[in-house]
N, C-alpha and C positions, 0 to 999 in steps of 0.2 A: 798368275795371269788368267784372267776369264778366257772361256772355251770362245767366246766373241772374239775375241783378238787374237788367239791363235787361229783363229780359222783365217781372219783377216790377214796376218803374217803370210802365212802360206799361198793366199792368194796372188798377195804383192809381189813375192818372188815367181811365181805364174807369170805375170804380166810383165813381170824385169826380163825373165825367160823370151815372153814374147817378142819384147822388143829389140832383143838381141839379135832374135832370128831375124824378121822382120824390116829391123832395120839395117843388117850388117851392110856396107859395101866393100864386096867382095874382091873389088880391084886393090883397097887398101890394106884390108885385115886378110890376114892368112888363116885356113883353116887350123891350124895349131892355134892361133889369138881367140877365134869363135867360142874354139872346143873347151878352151881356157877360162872362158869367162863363162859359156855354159857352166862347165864343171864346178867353178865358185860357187853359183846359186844353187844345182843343185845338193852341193854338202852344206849348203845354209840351209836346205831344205831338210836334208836329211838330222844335221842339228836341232831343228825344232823339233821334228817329230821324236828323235831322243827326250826329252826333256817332257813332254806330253804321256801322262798316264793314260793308260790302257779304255777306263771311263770316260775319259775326254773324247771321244772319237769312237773308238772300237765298239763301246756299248752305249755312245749316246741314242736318245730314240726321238730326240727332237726335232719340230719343222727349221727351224737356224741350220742341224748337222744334217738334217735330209739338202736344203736348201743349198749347202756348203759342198757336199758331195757332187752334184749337177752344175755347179760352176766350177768344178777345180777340174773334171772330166769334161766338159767343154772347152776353157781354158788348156788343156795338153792335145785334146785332140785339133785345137787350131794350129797349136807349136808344131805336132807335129805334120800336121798337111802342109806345112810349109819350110819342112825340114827336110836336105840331102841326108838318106841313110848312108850314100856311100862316102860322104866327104865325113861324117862327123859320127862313124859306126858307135863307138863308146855312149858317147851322149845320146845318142836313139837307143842304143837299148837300156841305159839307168832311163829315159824318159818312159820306156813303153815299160819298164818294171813297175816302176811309180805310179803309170798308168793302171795296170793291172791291182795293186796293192789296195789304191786305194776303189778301183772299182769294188772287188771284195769286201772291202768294208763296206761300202754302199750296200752294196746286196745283204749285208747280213744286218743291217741296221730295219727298226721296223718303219722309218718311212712316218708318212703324215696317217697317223692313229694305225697303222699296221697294214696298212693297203698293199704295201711289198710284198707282204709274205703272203701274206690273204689271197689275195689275187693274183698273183703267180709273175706272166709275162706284162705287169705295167706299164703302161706307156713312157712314163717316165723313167724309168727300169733298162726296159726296150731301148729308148733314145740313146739312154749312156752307154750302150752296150757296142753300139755301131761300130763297125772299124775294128774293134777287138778280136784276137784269132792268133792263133801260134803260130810262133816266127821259125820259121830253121835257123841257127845259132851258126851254124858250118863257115859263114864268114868270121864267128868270132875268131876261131881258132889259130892256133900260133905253136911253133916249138915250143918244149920245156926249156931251151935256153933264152928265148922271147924275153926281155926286161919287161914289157907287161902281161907274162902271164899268170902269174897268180891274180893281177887284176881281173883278166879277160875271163879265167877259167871261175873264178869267183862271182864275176857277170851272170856267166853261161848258166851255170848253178840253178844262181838266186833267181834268174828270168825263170828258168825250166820250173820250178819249183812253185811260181810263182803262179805260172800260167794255168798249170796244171791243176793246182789248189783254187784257185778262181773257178774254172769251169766246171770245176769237179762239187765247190759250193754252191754253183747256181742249181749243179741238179739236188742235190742233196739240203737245201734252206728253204725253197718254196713249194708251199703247202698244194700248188696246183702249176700244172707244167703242161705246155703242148707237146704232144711227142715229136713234134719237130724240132721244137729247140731242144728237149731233152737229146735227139739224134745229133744234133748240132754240138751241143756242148759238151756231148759223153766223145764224139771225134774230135775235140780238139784238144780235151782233158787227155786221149790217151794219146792223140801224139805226142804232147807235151813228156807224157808218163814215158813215152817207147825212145826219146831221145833222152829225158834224165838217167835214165837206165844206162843208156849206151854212154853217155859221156859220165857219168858213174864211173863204169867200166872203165873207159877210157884212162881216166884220170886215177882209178886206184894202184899208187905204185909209194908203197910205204916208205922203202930208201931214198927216192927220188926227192920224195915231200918232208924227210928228213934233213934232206941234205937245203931244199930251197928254202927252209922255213931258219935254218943255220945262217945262209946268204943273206937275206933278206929281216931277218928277225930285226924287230925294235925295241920291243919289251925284255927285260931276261928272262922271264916266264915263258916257255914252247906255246906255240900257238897248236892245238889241237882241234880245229871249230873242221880242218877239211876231211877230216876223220868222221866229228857225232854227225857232222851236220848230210854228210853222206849216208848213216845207218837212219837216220830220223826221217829223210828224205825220202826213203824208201820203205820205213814204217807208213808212212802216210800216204803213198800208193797204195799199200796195202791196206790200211783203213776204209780208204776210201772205197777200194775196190768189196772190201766187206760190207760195207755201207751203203753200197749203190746197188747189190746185186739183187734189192726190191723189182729193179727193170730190167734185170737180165732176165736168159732160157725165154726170146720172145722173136719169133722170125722174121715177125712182121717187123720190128727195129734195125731200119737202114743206118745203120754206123761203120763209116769207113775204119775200120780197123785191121790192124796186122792178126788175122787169127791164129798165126803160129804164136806169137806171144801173148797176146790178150785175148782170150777165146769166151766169151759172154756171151754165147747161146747156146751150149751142151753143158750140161750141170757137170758132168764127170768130168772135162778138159778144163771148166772154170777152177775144179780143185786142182786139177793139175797145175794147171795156170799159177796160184796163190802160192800153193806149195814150190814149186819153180823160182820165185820172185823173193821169198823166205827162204831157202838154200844160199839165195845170191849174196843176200845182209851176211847172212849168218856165215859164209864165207870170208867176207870182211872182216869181219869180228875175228873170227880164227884167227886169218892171217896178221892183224893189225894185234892179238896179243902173241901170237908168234912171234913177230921183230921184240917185240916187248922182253918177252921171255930170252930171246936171244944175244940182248944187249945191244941193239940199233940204236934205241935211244941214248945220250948222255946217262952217268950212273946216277946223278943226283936229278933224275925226271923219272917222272912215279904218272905215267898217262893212264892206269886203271883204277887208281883212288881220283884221278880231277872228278871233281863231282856233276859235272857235264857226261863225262862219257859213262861214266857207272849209271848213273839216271834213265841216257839212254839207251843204254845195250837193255838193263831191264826192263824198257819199257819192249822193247823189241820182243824178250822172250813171255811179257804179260800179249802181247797179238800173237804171238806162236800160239799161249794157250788157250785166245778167242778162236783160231784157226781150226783148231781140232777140235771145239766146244760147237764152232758152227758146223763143220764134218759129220761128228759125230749126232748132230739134231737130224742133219739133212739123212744119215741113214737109218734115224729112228722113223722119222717123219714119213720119207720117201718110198722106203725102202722093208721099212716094217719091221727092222732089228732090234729086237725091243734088247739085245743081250749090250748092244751101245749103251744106254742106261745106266751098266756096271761102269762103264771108261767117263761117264758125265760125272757121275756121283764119287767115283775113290780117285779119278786122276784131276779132272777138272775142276770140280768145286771148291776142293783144297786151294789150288794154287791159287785159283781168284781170289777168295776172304785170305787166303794169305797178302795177298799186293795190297789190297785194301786195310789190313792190321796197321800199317804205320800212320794213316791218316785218324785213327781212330781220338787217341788223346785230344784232337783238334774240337771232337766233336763236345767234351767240356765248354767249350766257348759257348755265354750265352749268346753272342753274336753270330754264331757258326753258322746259322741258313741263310746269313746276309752273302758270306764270304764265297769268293772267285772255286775256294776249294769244295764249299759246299756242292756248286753247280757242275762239276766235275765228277764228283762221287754220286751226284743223283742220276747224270749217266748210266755211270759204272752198277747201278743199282738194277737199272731197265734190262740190262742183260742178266744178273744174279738172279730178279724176279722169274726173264725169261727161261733159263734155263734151271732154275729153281721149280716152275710152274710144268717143264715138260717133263720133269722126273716124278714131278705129283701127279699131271692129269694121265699118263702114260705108262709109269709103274709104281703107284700110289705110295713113291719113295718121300715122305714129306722134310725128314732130317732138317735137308737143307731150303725148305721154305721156313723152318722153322726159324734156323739163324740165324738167318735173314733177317725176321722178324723181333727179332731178341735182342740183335746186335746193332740193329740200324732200326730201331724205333722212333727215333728224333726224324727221322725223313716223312714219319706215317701219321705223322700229328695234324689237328685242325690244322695250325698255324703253316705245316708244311705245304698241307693241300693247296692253299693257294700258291706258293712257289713252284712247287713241282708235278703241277696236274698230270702230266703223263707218268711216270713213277707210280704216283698213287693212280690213276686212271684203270693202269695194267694191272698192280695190285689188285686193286677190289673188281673186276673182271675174273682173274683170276682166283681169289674166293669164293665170288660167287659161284662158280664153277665150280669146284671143288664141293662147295656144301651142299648145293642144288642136288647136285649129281647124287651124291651120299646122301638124301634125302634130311639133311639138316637145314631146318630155315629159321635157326633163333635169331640171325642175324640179317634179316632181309630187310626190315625195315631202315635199319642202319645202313647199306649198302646203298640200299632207294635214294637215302638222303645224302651221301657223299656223290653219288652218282649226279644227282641235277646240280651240286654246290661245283663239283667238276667239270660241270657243261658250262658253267660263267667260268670258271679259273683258266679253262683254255680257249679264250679268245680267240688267239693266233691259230687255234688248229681250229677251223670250223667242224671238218669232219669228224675228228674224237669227239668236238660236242655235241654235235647232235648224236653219235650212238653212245656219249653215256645218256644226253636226255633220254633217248627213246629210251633204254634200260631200266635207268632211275624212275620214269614215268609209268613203266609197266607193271614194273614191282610195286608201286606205289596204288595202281590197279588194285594189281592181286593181294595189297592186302587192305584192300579197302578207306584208303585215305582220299582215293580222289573217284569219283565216279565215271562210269565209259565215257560221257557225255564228255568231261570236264576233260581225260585223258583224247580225244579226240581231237576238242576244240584247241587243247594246249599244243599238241604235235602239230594241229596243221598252222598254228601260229609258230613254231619254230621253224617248219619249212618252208613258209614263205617270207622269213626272214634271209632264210640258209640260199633262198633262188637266186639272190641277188649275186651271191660268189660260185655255187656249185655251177658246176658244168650241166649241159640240157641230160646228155645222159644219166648222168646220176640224178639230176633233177627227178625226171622221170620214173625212173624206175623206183626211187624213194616213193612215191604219188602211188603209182601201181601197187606199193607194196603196202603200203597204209591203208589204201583201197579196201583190200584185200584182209588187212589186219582188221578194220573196221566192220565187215562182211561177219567173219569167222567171232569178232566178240557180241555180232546181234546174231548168233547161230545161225548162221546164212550158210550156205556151203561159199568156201573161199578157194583159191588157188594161186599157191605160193612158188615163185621160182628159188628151188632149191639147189641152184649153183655153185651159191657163193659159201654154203654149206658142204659141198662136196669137196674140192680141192686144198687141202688144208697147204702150206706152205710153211717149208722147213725155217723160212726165216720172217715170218709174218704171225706174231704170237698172237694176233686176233680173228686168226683163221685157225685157231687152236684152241684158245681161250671161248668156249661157248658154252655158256649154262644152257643145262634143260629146260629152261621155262614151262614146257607143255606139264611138269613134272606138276610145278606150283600153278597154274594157271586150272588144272583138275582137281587139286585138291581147292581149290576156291569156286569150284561150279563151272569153269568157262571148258567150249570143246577146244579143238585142238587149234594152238596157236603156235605159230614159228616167229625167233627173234632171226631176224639179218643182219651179219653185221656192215654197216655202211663205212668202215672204216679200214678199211682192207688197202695192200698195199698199192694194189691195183688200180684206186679210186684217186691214186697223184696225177693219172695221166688223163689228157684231154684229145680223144683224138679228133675232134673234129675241130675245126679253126674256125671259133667264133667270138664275138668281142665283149669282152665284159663291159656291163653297163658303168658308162662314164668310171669311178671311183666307187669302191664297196664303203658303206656307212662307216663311219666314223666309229672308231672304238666306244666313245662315250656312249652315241645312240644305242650301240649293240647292249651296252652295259645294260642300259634304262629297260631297255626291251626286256634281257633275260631277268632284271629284278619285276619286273611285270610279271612273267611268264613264271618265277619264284611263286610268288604271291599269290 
């Protein structure tokens, strides 16, 4: 079945939904008849989507699945303005799940030519968003003797789980963000987070869920899902929370938050904080293979080989040892312990190329950069880079950039660079760095040319392409391929393509800062603000990653120039509320421009 008609399917049962509501008269049908016929459509709903692969939807990037998205979130949110929460509680909240689910995909979809991610808070983005906000669950709840609760408790879950991961992608998937909405949807992410927690808690009682799962069982096979699906739920708090802490330690960020539990503006309470939340799973686990050990289960139930829960306990203890990888930067970084270094390189770097050894054979496939696994391990790569890169730039341990480079060479090829421009982006930032510094420049001209082929491969991230352009174009300067003239007029044609999406502050200061670059290469006296060069950031490897330039830029004649980097974590946020002009250029145009700007 074409992605046309399933979209289409989906719709029609929307509109059956509708008419249900809509039309019910409520002297004849009883709320049990409603809730009954609600619940039909939605597990015909929930059926299609079973049967829809993952690229049908999840990763389509077309105007049809952008277009499909905006009518199926209009379409619920009519059901639901016109829907009793209290009379028909189950069916409001599978509706506001569904709601959520597929908003999430919306947002991680690139929309009409990438203008989603591009431009951050979209109008069209913005629209479907209205209405969305986490719900207190507290009405779900029911005794454990309750005949629907493993329904309700199952509910409670997958909504908490659901909501949380929604708002927690919004901050986390677009390339430019108001700090309002980032305020907005880091509070709704962690309340969402602060009630999964508790009803976690609530609900972990391993004999209880022994004994319902005996009651109630269909299959002969134990159902084990409220078990991973709990330690997994709580890995992805804590990803998230790794992942997001680019816009933590910042005061001026109004987030209504519990700071006894989730404390995101002292660096020392945030490790507290993580470490706290990683206790809590890892408690879980104990206890859940204690009944194990103890014979709670049936003798012929094996719950630590299902390959479900073995998969995710270890994925649990691979974010233990991101946890201590990013600890251990933050007190290299912060703190100036260069003796951490030893705990990156003998405890850390092992265990990660360890987790990553099983995916390796895959990498024979000549298909392997197409596949779902590829994009997962180039990930997993951006961290081995980074903390591969602070053991080189920091105590010129190279070992493990070497490995790196040895063993995951398939990732660093022509062919990859266009898939994985960040990957390779970080890479060759990262060398340059490294040689600049050491006075090695066999490879500068190379770096020049990967650097501007990587300003077109990351479309979507504006800002990594313009500071590899500026990069790639300087070195390209310094070794004489392009003349100042030629390097001038090319940059200020990249940024006033870049104006159209960057925010006025970084607009500007880009402008002031090319000024200024311009000044110092006609031996002018220049003046550079040297900020974004001071504060390096434990978990910002482009506030780390800086070649000398001045180094090559003197041995080619020129006086003293400084590189900035405009891609710092910092440059996500927008703080002043202004509107981006109508829709950012179409991907194609951007293309034509940089093969212009190429050329």
């Amino acid at each position: 079945m074409s992605d046309k008609y399933v979209f289409q399917d989906i719709l029609d049962i929307m509109d059956e939904i509708k008419t249900i509501v809509d039309n019910t008269n409520w002297r004849t049908y009883s709320k049990t008849r409603v809730g009954i016929l609600i619940t039909q459509k939605l597990d015909a709903l929930k059926h299609i989507q079973s049967e829809i692969p993952d690229e049908a939807i999840y990763l389509r990037k077309s105007i049809e699945a952008t277009n499909f998205f905006e009518k199926f979130l209009s379409r619920i949110n009519d059901i639901m303005n016109n829907m009793s929460q209290d009379d028909l509680i189950l069916q409001w909240y599978e509706l506001e799940l569904f709601r959520l689910s597929y908003a999430s995909m919306y947002a991680n979809t690139y929309g009409h030519g990438g203008e989603l991610k591009v431009a951050g808070t979209a109008q069209a983005l913005a629209n479907a968003l209205i209405g969305i906000q986490t719900l207190d669950v507290k009405n779900l709840m029911v005794e454990w003797d309750h005949p629907e609760f493993s329904k309700r408790r199952k509910l409670i879950l997958n909504y908490l789980n659901s909501a949380y991961t929604f708002f927690f992608t919004l901050c986390d998937s677009l390339h430019f963000i108001y700090k309002s909405d980032l305020e907005h949807w880091l509070t709704e992410a962690l309340k969402a987070s602060e009630q999964y927690l508790r009803y976690v808690d609530h609900f972990w009682n391993v004999q209880k869920n022994i004994e319902l799962d005996k009651k109630y069982r269909k299959e002969p096979k134990p159902n084990y899902s409220v078990y991973y699906a709990s330690f997994i739920g709580i890995d992805y708090i804590l990803t998230y929370l790794m992942e997001l802490a680019r816009f933590f330690f910042d005061d001026s960020l109004e987030v209504e938050v519990n700071k006894e539990l989730f404390n995101i503006y002292n660096e020392d309470e945030y490790f507290n904080m993580i470490e706290r939340i990683l206790e809590q799973v890892q408690f879980y686990i104990s206890d859940f293979k204690e009944h194990v050990k103890n014979g709670f289960f049936d003798i012929n139930d094996d719950p630590l080989n299902d390959p479900t829960i073995k998969e995710t306990i270890e994925e649990i203890q691979v974010t233990k040892v991101y946890v201590q990888a990013m600890y251990t930067v933050f007190r290299v970084i912060r703190e100036e312990n260069m003796s951490e270094l030893n705990i990156l390189n003998k405890t850390v770097m092992p265990d990660l190329f360890k987790y990553l050894e099983k995916y390796k054979p895959m990498m024979e496939d000549p298909n392997f950069l197409d596949s779902r696994i590829a994009d997962g391990i180039a990930l997993m790569l951006e961290e081995l880079v980074f903390y591969s890169g602070v053991l080189a730039v920091k105590g010129r341990i190279t070992e493990p950039l070497k490995r790196v480079e040895s063993e995951y060479s398939t990732f660093f090829t022509d062919e990859a660079m266009k898939r994985y421009p960040r990957v390779n982006g970080l890479y060759t930032m990262l060398k340059l760095t490294l040689e600049i510094n050491n006075n090695i420049f066999d490879n500068i001209a190379k770096y020049a040319n990967n650097l501007i082929l990587l300003s077109g491969y990351a479309k979507y991230e504006p800002r990594k392409a313009f500071a590899f352009s500026l990069m790639g174009y300087l070195l390209s300067l310094f070794m004489g391929q392009i003349t100042k003239e030629q390097f001038k007029q090319t940059m200020g044609e990249i940024l006033e393509e870049k104006l159209l999406i960057f925010p006025p502050k970084l607009s500007t200061e880009i402008e002031i800062y090319l000024t200024n670059l311009s000044l110092a290469l006609d031996g002018e006296l220049a003046q550079f603000d040297m900020n974004r060069l001071l504060s390096p950031k434990f978990n910002d490897p482009y506030s780390i990653f800086i070649p000398e330039i001045n180094k090559l830029a003197k041995k080619e004649g020129y006086e003293e120039l400084v590189y900035l980097p405009f891609n710092l974590h910092c440059d996500y946020l927008i703080d002043t509320d202004y509107q981006i002009k109508d829709e950012v250029e179409t991907v194609g145009e951007q293309e034509e421009k940089s093969e212009e700007i190429g050329n």
